[in-house]
BATI-411941 format. One record per residue (C-alpha): residue number from 1; y, z, x. Coordinates in Angstrom, 3 decimals. Example, Ala and Ser with C-alpha at 12.3 -4.5 7.8 and 13.67 -1.06 7.14 Angstrom:
1|-4.500|7.800|12.300 $
2|-1.060|7.140|13.670 $
This chain:
1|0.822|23.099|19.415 $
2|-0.113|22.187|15.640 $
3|-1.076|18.592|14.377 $
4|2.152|17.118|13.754 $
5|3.579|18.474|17.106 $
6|0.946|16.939|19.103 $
7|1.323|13.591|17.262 $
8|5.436|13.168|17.227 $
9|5.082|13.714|20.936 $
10|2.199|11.646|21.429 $
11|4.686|8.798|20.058 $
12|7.394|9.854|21.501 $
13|4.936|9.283|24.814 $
14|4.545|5.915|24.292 $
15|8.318|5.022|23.019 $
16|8.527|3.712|26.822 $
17|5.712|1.416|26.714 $
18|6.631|-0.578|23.134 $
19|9.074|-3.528|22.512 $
20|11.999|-2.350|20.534 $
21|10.591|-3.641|17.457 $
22|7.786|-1.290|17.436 $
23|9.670|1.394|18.523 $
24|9.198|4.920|16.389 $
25|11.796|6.985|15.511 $
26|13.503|8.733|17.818 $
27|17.023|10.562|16.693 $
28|20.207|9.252|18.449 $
29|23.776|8.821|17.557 $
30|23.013|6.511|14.697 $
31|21.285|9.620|13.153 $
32|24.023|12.053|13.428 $
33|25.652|11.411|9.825 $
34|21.866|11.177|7.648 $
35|21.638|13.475|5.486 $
36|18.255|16.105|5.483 $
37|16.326|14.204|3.074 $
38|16.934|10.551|5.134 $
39|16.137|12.840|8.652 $
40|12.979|13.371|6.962 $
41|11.909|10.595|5.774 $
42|12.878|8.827|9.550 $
43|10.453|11.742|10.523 $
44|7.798|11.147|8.147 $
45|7.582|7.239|8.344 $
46|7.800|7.454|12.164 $
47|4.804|9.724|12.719 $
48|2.433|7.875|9.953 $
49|3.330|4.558|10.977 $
50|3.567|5.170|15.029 $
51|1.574|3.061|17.392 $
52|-1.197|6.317|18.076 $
53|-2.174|5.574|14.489 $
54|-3.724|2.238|15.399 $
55|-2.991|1.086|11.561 $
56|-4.555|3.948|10.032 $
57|-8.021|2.010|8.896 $
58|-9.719|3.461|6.440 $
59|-12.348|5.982|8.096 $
60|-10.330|5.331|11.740 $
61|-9.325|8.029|13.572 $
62|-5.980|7.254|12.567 $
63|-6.273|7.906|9.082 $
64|-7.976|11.698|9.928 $
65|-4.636|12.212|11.714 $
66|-2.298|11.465|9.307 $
67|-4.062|13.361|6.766 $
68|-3.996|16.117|9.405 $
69|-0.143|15.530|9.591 $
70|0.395|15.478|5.655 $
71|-1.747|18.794|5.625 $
72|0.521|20.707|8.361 $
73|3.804|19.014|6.269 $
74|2.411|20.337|2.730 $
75|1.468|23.545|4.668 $
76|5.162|23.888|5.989 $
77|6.026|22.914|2.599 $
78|4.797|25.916|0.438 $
79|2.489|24.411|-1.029 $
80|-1.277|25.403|-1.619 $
81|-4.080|23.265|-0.148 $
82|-6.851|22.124|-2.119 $
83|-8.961|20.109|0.856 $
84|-9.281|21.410|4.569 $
85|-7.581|20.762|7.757 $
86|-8.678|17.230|8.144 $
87|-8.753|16.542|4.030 $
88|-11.593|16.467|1.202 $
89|-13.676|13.939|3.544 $
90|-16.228|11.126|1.631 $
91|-18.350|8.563|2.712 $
92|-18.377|4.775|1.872 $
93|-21.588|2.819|1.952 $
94|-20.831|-0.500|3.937 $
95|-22.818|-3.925|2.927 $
96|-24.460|-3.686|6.668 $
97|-26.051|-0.270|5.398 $
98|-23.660|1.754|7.753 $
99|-21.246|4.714|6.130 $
100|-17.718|4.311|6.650 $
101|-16.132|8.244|6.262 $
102|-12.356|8.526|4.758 $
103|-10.703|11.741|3.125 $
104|-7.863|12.858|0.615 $
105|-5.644|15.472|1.110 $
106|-4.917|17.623|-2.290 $
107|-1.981|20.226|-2.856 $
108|-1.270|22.280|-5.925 $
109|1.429|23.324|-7.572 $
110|0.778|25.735|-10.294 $
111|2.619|25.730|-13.791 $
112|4.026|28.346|-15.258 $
113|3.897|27.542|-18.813 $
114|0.600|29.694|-20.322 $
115|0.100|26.674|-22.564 $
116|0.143|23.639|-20.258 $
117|-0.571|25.253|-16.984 $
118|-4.012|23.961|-16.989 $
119|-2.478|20.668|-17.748 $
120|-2.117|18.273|-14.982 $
121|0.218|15.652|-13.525 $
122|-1.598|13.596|-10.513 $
123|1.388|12.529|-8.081 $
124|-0.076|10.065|-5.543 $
125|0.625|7.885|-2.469 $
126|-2.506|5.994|-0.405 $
127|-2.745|6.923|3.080 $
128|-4.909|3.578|4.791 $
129|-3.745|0.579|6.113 $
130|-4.978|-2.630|7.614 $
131|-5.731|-1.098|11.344 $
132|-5.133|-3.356|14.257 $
133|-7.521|-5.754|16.261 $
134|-6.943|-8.649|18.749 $
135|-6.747|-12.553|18.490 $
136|-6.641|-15.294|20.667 $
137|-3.405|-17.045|20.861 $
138|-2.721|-19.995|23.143 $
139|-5.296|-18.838|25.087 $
140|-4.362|-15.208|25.678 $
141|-6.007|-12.040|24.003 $
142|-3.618|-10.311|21.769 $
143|-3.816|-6.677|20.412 $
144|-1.994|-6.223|17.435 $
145|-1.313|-3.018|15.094 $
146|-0.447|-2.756|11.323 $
147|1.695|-0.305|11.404 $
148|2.452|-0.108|7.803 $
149|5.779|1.683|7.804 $
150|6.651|0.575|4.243 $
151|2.725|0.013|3.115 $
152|2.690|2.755|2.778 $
153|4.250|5.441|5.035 $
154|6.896|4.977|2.812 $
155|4.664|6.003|-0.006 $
156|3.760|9.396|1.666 $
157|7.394|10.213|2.984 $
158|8.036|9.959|-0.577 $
159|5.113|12.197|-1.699 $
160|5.886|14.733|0.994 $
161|10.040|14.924|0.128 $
162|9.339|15.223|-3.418 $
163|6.512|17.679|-2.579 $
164|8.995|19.771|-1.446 $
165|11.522|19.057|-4.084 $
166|9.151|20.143|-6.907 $
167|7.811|23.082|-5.105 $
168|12.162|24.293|-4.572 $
169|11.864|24.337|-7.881 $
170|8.521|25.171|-8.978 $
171|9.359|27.893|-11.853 $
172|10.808|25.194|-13.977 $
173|7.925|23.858|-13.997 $
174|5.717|23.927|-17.446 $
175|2.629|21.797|-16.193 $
176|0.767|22.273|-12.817 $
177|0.990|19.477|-10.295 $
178|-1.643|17.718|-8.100 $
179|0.096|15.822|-5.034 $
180|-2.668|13.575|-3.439 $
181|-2.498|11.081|-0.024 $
182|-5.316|9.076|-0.787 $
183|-7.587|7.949|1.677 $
184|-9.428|4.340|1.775 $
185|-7.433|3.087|-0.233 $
186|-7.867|-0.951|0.719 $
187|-11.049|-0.311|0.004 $
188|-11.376|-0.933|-3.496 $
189|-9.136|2.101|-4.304 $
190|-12.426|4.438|-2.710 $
191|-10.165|7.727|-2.673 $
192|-9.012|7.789|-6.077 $
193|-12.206|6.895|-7.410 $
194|-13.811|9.854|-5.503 $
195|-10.900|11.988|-6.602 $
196|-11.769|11.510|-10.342 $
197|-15.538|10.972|-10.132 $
198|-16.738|13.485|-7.963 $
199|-13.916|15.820|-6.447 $
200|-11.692|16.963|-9.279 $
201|-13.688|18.768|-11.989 $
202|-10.949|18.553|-14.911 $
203|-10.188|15.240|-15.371 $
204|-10.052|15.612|-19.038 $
205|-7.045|17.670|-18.542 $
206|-4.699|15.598|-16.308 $
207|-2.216|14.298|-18.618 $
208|-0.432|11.774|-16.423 $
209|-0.421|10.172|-13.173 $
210|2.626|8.793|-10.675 $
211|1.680|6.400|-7.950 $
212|3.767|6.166|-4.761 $
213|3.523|2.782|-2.822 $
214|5.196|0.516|-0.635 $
215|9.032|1.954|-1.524 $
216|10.594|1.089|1.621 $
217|12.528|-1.746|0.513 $
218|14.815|-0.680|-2.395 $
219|17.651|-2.900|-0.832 $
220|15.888|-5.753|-3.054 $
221|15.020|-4.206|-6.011 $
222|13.334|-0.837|-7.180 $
223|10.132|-1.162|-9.941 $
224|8.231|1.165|-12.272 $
225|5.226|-0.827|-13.980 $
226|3.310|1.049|-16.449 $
227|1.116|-1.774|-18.176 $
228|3.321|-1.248|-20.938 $
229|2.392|1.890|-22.015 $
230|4.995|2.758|-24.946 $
231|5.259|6.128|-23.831 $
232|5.599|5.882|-19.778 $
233|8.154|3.515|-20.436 $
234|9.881|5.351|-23.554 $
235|10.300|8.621|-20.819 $
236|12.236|5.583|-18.137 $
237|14.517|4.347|-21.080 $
238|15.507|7.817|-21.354 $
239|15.889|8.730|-17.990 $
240|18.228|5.202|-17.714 $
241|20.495|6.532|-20.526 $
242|21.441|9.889|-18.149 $
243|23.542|9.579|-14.905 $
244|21.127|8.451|-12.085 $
245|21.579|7.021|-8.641 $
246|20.007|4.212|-8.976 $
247|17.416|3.219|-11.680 $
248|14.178|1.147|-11.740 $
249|13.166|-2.101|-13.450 $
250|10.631|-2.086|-15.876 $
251|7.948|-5.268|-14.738 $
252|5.326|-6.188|-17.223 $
253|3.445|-7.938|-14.053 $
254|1.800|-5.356|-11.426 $
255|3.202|-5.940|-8.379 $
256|0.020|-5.382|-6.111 $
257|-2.788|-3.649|-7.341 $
258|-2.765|0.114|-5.932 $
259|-4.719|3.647|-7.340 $
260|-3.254|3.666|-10.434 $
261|-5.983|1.382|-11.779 $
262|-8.375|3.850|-11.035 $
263|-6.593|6.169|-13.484 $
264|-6.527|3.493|-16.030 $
265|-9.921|3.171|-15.965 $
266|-10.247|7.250|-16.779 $
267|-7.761|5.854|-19.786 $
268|-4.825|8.109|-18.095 $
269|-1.315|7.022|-18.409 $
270|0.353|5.923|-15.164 $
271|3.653|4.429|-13.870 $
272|3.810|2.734|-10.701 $
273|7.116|3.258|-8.486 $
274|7.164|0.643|-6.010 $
275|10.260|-1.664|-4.305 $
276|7.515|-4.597|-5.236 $
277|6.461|-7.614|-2.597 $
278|8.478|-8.080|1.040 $
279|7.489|-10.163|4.043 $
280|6.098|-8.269|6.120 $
281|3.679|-7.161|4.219 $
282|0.235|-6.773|5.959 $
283|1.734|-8.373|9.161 $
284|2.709|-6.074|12.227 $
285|6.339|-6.574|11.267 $
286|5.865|-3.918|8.939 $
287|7.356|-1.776|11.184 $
288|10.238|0.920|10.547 $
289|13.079|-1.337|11.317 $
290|12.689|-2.665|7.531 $
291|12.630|0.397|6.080 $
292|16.179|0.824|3.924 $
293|16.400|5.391|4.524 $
294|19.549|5.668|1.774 $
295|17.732|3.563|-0.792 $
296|14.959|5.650|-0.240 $
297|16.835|8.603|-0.720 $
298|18.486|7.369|-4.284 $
299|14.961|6.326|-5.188 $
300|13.618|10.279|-4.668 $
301|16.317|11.365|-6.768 $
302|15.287|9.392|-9.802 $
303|11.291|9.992|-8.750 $
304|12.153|13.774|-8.763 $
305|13.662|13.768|-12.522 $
306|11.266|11.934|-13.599 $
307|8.334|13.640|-12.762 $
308|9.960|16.929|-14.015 $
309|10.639|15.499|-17.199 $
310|7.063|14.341|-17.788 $
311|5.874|17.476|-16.132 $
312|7.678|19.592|-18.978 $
313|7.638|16.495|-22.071 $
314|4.881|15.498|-24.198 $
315|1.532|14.269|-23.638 $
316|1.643|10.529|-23.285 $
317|-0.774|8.656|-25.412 $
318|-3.050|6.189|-23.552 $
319|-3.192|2.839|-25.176 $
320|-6.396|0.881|-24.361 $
321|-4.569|-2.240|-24.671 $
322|-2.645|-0.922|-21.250 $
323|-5.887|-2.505|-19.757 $
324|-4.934|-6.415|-20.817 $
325|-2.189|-5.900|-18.687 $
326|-4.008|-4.918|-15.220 $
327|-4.571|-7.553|-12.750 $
328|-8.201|-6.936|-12.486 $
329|-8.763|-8.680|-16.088 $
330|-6.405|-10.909|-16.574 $
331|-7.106|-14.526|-17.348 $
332|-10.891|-13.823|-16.377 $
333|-9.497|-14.396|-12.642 $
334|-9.363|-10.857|-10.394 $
335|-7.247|-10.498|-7.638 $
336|-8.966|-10.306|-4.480 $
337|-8.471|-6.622|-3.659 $
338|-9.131|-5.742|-6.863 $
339|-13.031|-6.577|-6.461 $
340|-15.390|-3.862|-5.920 $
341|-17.134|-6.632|-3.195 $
342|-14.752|-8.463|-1.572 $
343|-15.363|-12.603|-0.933 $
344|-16.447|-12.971|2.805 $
345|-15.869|-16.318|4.903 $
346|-18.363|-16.142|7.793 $
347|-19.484|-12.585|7.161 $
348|-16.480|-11.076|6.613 $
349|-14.180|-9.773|4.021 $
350|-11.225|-10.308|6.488 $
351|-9.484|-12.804|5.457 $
352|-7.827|-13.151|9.128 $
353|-11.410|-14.648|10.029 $
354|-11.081|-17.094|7.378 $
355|-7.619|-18.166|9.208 $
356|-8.914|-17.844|12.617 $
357|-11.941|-19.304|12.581 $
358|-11.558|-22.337|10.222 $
359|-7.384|-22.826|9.343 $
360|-6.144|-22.700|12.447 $
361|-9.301|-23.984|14.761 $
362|-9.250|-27.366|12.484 $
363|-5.649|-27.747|11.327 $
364|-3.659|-30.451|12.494 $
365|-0.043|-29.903|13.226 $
366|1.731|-33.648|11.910 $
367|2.928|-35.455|14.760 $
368|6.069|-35.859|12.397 $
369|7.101|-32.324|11.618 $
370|6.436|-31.904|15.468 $
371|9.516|-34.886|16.259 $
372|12.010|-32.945|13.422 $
373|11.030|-30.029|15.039 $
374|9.490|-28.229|11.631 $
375|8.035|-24.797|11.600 $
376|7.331|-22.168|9.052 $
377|5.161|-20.047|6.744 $
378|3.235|-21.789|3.449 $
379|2.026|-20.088|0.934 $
380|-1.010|-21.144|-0.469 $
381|-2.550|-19.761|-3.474 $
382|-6.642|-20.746|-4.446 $
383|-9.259|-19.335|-6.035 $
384|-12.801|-18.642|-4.902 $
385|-15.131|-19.177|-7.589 $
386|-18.381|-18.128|-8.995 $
387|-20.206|-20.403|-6.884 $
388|-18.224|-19.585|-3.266 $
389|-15.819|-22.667|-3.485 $
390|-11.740|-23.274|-3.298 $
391|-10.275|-24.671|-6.208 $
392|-6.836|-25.145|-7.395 $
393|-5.215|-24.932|-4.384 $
394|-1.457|-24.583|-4.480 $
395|2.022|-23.593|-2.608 $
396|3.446|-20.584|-3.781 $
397|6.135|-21.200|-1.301 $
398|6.830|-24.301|0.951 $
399|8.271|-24.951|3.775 $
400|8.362|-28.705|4.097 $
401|6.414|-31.351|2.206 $
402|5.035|-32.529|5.630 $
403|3.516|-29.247|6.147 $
404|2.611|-27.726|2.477 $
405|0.524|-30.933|2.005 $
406|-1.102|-29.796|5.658 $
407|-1.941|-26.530|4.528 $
408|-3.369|-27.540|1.046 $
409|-5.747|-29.705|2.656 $
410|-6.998|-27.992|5.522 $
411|-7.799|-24.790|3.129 $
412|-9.317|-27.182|0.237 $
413|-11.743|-28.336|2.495 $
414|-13.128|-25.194|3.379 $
415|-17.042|-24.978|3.795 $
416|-18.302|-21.793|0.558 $
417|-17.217|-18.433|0.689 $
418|-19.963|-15.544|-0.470 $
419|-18.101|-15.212|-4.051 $
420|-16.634|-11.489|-4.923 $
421|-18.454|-8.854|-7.198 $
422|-16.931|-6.563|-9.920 $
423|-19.173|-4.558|-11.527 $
424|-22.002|-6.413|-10.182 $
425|-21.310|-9.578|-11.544 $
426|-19.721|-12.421|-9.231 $
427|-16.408|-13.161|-10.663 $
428|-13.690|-15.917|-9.598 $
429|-11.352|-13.981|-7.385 $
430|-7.212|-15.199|-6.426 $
431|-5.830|-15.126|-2.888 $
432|-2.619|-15.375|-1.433 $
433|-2.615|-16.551|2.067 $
434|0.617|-17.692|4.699 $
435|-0.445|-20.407|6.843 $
436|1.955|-20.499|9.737 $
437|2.981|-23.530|11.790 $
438|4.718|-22.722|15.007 $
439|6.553|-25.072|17.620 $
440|7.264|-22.606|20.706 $
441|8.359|-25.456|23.895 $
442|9.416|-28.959|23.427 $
443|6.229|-30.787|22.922 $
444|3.568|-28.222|22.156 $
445|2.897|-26.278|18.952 $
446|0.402|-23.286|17.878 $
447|-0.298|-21.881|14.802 $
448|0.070|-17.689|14.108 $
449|-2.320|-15.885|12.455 $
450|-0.670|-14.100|8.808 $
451|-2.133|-12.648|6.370 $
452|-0.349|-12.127|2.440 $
């Protein structure tokens, strides 16, 4: 039995012993009228994101099997195999001196234009999640996974269907093509940056890169962010002008940060597909039930055509201003993934610990959202400066004024953070956090434990 046989029917194992909601995919009637591509990608997203993945932390055994799994698909695939069985495996020094090992998984598809066939496109999708752990809820111990069916098993279904798409029809292909699952991923984009630095030798001659992540959602809107690079986005203004099944929106603002900044940083153009912010994101709702298969499907069609057309077009120019339009620099505030040493709260870079161990241990539930029976998520938005302190605290998205001025006070008082590092310098750093007030029985109330 090979990899990806002995993990669909490890899942299919537990399928008994999981609430619906978590459930993995399992064909039934409902499946009888998808069409190959959608029965793949139910396939795909199921296997990455099932329970026996445990979240797929960075350097988990998790993450080893689904690049084992993405191996066996790009094996079954056609395709030829840059990295091993388990992936191109690196190491990650840790702040408590301990070394944290992840992988990529490379494929190649080979040009066959004698000009450009040294030439490379980069097409990749990060493999990692969040993991899972346990918390202490009313009491009880709680184990909790994040799966990360659309962050980003959607990413690599995508990868592996157009994978095979491109490889069908490989000898229209002028340019060769690298197809890359990235491992570590949440950790400061670690896989890329190995990928460029020290694994790929000719970086000078990839032309171009795609990034696949978090496209699970197309239902509410499909994205391509290139940091305005003229030429990225002159390549999707032509594409828009053919017939198409559905067509992305050009965003000036980066959704989340992902690899592609890595790329930028090598000064090689990239465009970002992506069906931008949801919910559950980095919850354990992120499960496959949200995952929208036909959108999906539409989505690969247009990903497809456009990676052939910059496969077989002109070089793109890179335009150093690109790099005003990353999240990393802009207004001299960096998003909080986006710093090579994340801000810790107690010792850790989790912000879960932060919530745990100070929000929801000192917040006070008003007595009179409790009487009008209130509950909800808040947003709250602050930045941790130079110095370890919250300032300008803000709701990004209220629930009530009753408890938005609750959560704006309980986070504003928090005792100093260890302050983020990029590039060695301390920097202010931007977080997003959802503060969740709860009323489960007449009378009581709890607070959840979210992370944004």
């Amino acid at each position: 039995m090979n990899i990806k046989s002995a993990i669909i029917s490890a899942s299919v194992a537990l399928f008994a012993f999981i609430t619906p909601l978590e459930a993995q995919f399992k064909a039934g009637y409902s499946d009888l009228g998808d069409s190959e591509t959608v029965s793949s990608f139910k396939k795909h997203v199921s296997t990455v994101s099932a329970a026996i993945m445990e979240g797929r932390k960075a350097g988990s055994e998790g993450e080893k099997m689904t690049a084992e799994y993405i191996t066996e698909v790009f094996k079954e695939y056609g395709l030829d195999l840059l990295s091993g069985q388990s992936g191109d495996p690196f190491g990650i020094r840790q702040e408590n001196g301990d070394t944290l090992t992840s992988r990529n998984v490379c494929a190649f598809i080979h040009g066959g234009d004698k000009a450009l066939r040294d030439r490379y496109i980069v097409i990749g999708a990060r493999m990692d999640n969040l993991g899972s752990g346990t918390m202490t809820v009313d009491g009880r111990t709680v184990d909790r996974i994040y799966y990360g069916a659309n962050g980003n098993a959607s990413g690599i279904a995508m990868l592996l269907e157009l994978a095979r798409l491109l490889q069908t029809n490989r000898f229209q292909l002028r340019r060769s093509i690298l197809l890359v699952a990235f491992g570590a991923s949440r950790e400061s984009f670690a896989g890329s940056w190995y990928f460029l630095n020290r694994s790929f030798s000719d970086v000078s001659n990839i032309d171009a890169m795609i990034n696949l992540d978090m496209l699970g959602t197309g239902s509410d809107g499909f994205y391509a962010y290139t940091a305005s690079n003229a030429d990225m986005n002159a390549l999707l203004t032509q594409l828009s002008d053919e017939l198409q099944p559905i067509r992305p929106q050009v965003i000036t603002q980066e959704p989340y940060p992902s690899d592609h900044v890595a790329f930028y940083d090598k000064e090689i153009p990239s465009v970002y597909f992506t069906t931008g912010r949801y919910p559950a994101h980095d919850t354990e709702r992120d499960t496959q039930s949200i995952i929208d298969f036909d959108t999906m499907e539409k989505e690969l069609e247009y990903i497809y055509h456009y990676s052939v057309a910059l496969v077989n077009g002109p070089k793109p120019i890179f335009n150093p201003s690109d790099l005003s339009k990353l999240s990393t620099v802009s207004s001299g505030v960096v998003p909080y993934y986006d710093c090579e040493i994340k801000p810790s709260f107690l010792g850790s870079t989790d912000p879960r610990v932060f919530l745990q161990k100070w929000v929801y241990t000192y917040m006070k539930y008003p007595q009179e959202a409790v009487e009008k029976g209130i509950q909800g998520r808040v947003l709250v938005d602050f930045i941790i400066d130079e110095d370890g302190k919250l300032r300008d605290v803000k709701v990004l998205k209220g629930v009530d004024p009753l408890l938005d001025e609750e959560a704006v006070r309980i986070v504003s008082g928090s005792p100093k953070w260890k302050p983020g590092r990029l590039r060695g310098e301390k920097v202010k750093s931007e977080m997003s956090l959802y503060i969740e007030f709860r009323l489960e029985k007449k009378g009581t109330r709890s607070f959840g434990l979210k992370k944004y």
